[in-house]
N, C-alpha and C positions, 0 to 999 in steps of 0.2 A: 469830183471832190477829192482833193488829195488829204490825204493824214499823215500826218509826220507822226514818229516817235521819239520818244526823249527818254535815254537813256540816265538814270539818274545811280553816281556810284554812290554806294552803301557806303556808310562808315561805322565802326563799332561805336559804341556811346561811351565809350571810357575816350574816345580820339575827340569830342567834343569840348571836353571840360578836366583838362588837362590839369585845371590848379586845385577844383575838387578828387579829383582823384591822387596827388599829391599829398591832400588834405588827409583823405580817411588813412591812405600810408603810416601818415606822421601820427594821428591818431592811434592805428592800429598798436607802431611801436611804441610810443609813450602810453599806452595801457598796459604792454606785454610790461616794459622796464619798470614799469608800478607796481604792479600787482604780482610778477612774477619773480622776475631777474630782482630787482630791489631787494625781497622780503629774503629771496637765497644767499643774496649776497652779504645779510644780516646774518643770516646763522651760520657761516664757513665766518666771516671774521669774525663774530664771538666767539666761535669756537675753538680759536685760536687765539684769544687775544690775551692770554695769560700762558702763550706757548707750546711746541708739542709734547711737553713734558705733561702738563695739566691737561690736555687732552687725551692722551693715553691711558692717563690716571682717570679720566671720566669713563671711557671705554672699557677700562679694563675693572673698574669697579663689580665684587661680585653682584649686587644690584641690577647694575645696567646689562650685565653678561647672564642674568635669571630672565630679565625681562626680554633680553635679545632671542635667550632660546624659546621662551614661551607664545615667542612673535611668530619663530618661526615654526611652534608645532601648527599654531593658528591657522599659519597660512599652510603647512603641510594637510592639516583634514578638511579646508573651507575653500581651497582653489579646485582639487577634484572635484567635490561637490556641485561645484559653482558651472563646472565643464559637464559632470554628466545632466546636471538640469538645464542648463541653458542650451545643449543639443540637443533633449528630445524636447524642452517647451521650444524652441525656435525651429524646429523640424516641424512639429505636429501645426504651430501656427501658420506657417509659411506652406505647407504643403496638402493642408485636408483643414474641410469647412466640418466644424462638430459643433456641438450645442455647447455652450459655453465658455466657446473662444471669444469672444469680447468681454467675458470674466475673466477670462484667463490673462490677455493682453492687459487688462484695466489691470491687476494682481504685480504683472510685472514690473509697473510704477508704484505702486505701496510705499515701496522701502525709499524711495526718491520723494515720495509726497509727506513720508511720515519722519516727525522728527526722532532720529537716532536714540533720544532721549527715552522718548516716549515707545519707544520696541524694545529700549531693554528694561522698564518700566513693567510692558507686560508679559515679559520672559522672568520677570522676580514676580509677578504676582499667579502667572502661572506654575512656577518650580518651584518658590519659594516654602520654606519651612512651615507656612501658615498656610499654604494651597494643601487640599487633597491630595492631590498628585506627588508634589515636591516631597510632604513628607512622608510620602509613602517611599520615593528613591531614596528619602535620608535613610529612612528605616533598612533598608536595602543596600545601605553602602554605596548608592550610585549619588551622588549629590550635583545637582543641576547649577544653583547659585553659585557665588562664591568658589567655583569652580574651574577648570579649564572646559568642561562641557558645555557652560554655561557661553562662556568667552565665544566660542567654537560658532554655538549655535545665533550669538546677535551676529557676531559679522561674516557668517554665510547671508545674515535675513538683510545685510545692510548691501551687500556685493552683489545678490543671486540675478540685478536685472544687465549687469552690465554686459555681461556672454551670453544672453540671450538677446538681448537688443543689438548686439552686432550681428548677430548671424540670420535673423529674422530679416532682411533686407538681402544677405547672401544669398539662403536657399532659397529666397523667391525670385532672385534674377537668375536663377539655375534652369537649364530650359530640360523640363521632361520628358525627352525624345530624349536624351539622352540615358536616364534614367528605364527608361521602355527598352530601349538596346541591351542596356546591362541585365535585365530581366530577363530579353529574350535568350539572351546570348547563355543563359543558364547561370547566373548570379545570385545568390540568396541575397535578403534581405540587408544582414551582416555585413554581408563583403559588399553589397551596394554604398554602404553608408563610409565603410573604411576605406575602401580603395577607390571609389567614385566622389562619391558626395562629400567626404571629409577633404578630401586633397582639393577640391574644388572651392572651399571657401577656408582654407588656411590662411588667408591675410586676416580675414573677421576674426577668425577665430584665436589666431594671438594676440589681436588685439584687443578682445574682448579679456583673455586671461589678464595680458598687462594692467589692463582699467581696473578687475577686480582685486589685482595681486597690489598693486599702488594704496587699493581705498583698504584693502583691510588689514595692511601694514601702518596705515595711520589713522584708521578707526579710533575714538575716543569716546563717541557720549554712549552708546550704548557698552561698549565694555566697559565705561565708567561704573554704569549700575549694575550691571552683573557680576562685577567682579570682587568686590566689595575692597579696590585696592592693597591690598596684603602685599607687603613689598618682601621682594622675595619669591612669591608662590603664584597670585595672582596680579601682577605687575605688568602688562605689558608695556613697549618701549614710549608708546604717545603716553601712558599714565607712568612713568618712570619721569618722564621728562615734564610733566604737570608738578611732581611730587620733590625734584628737583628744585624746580622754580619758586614753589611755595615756600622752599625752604630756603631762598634766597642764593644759590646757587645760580647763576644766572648763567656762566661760563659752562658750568657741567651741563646745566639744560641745551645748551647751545650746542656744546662736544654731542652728546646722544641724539641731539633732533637733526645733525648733518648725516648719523646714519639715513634720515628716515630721509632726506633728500637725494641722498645717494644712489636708495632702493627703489626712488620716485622715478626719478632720470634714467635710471640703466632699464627699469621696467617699463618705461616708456617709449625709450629710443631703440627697444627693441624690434618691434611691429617697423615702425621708421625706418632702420637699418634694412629689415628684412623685405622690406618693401623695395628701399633702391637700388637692392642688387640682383632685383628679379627683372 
């Protein structure tokens, strides 16, 4: 009895249906130009559409240059922050089984499941002047609300999953024989993690800053409520450009919300850059 074989060539499934995969392309780009490129290209031509004179004048407003700097002490005390929690929570989950690491994991989507609104809701009902606590830091001269502590603290709670959700997938494809070498080879703990382990997942890990450094440069509903808007003091540039708008300023809003596109894109295309020159 003879047997033949029948050699049968493979094809990828994208070589089958040539016109659906044309399809989702054209899809793909007509969502990006809608939702993305569109709404940008909305706020660079409003923001010039009364000239560079009146945008200059929008930017250089002391206003807009209160709320610029207050943005950026935000992100000076809430991106460190966001680095030292998100490498030791995405260390400890990624690396060692303990009792409450699926509290832990579930905790680090909170700030993604909870609305913005509602976190800085219970950061005024916890700090606030009518909490125990709040007025006991009034009494104190430390004031939590209406404060820049207050600001500080919703958008660390709205940012803190994004640098730990990138690096959680990192340090678990990191293979532990390597880590056992560093050990043997007489390594402390320390210099395992800075000179081994961190260099090792440096793409996650700026990309995880850029994520955070984006959201809480344009963070809005919970600095909304903490901040108790105060133009001027507690201002930042999303509630500058709210306060703008209301006020029918529509150009000026436009001029100050291209910073915030500006600092989207360069902090985004950062991790991107760094990616394709490696």
């Amino acid at each position: 009895m003879m047997s033949t074989t029948r050699t049968t060539a493979r094809r990828r499934p994208t070589d089958d249906a040539p016109v659906i995969r044309a399809a989702l392309i054209a899809l793909a780009i007509a969502t990006f130009a809608l939702l993305i490129a569109a709404p940008a290209a909305i706020v660079l031509v409003g923001a010039f559409r009364l000239g560079i004179a009146h945008f200059a004048h929008a930017i250089a407003d002391p206003s807009a240059l209160a709320a610029a700097r207050l943005t950026l002490v935000v992100l000076a005390y809430a991106i460190p922050v966001n680095v030292v929690f998100g490498i030791g929570a995405a260390w400890s989950i990624a690396r060692f089984d303990f009792p409450g690491r699926p509290a832990l994991l579930a905790a680090l989507d909170l700030p993604l499941a909870v609305s913005p609104v509602i976190s800085g809701l219970v950061f005024v009902l916890l700090f606030g002047a009518r909490a125990p606590l709040g007025a006991w830091l009034i009494a104190h001269h430390t004031p939590i609300v209406f404060a820049t502590p207050g600001i500080v603290l919703a958008t660390v709670f709205v940012t803190f999953p994004f640098v730990a959700r990138e690096l959680i997938p990192a340090f678990a494809s990191l293979e532990i024989s390597v880590d056992e070498a560093a050990l043997v080879s007489g390594a402390t703990g320390w210099q395992l993690l800075i000179r081994v382990t961190l260099p090792s997942v440096r793409a996650a890990l700026i990309s995880g800053v850029a994520l955070a450094t984006a959201r809480a440069a344009g963070e809005f509903g919970a600095v909304a409520i903490v901040s108790g808007n105060i133009a001027g003091r507690t201002n930042t540039l999303p509630l500058h450009i709210a306060s703008l708008y209301n006020a029918g300023d529509t150009t000026g809003a436009f001029a100050v919300a291209s910073l915030l596109v500006a600092v989207a894109l360069i902090t985004l295309a950062i991790p991107t850059r760094w990616a394709s020159d490696r």
